[in-house]
C-alpha positions as CSV (number, residue, x, y, z in Angstrom):
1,X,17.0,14.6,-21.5
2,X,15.0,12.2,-19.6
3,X,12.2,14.6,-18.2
4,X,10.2,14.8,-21.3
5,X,10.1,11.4,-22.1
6,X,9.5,10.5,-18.6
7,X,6.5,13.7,-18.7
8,X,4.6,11.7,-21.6
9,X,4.8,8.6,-20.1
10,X,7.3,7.6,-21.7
11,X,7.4,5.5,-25.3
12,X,4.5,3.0,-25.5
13,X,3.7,3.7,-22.1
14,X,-0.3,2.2,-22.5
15,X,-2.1,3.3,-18.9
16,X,-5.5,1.6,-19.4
17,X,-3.4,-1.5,-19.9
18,X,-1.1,-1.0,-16.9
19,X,-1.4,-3.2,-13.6
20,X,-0.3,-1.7,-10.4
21,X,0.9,-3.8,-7.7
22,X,0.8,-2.9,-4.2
23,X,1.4,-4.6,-0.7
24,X,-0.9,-4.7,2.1
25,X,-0.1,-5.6,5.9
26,X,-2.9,-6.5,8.2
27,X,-1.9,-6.1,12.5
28,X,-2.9,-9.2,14.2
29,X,-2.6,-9.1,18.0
30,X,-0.7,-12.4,19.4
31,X,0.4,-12.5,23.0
32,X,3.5,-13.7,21.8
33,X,5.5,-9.5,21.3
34,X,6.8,-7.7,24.4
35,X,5.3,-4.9,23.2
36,X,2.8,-3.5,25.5
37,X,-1.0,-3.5,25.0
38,X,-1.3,0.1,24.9
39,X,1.5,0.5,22.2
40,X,-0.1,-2.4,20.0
41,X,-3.8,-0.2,20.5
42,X,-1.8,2.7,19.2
43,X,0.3,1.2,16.6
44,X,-2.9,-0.4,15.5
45,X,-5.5,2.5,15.2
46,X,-2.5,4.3,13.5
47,X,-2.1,2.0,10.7
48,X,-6.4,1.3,10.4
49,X,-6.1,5.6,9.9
50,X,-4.1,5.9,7.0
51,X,-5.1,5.9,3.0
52,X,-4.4,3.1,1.6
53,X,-1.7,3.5,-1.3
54,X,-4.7,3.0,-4.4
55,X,-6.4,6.1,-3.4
56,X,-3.5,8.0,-2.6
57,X,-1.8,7.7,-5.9
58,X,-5.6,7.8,-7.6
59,X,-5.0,4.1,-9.3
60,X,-8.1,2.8,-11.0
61,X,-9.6,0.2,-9.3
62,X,-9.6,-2.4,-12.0
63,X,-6.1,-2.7,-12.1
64,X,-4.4,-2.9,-9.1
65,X,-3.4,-6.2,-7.7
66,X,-2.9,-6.3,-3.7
67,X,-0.5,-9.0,-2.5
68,X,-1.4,-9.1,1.6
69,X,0.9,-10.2,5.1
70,X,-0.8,-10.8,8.5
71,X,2.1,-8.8,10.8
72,X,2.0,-10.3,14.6
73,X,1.7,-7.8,17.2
């Protein structure tokens, strides 16, 4: 019962009026971690490689909001 509704959109769903909200974590490297320098290097260019979630899930540009956290390495 749920699929078509949730197909359409759903009732009153308004997508040039929605706002999208997404998270974004930047790597900082401290020399506080025990992780070694080679992991952090790796971890690093891994996370710098991937799509960001706005143009994976094709958002529009003017409506997405990106709250941001500085992770320690």
């Amino acid at each position: 019962m749920a699929g078509p509704c949730l197909s359409s959109g759903g009732p009153g769903f308004k997508h040039p009026k929605t706002l999208h909200e997404l998270g974004r974590e930047s790597l900082v490297f401290t020399g506080r971690s025990k992780m070694s320098l080679a992991r952090k290097m790796f971890f690093k260019a891994l996370s710098q490689n991937a799509i960001p979630a706005s143009a994976f899930f094709k958002l529009p540009p003017g409506r997405v909001v990106e709250i941001g956290v500085q992770i320690e390495l």
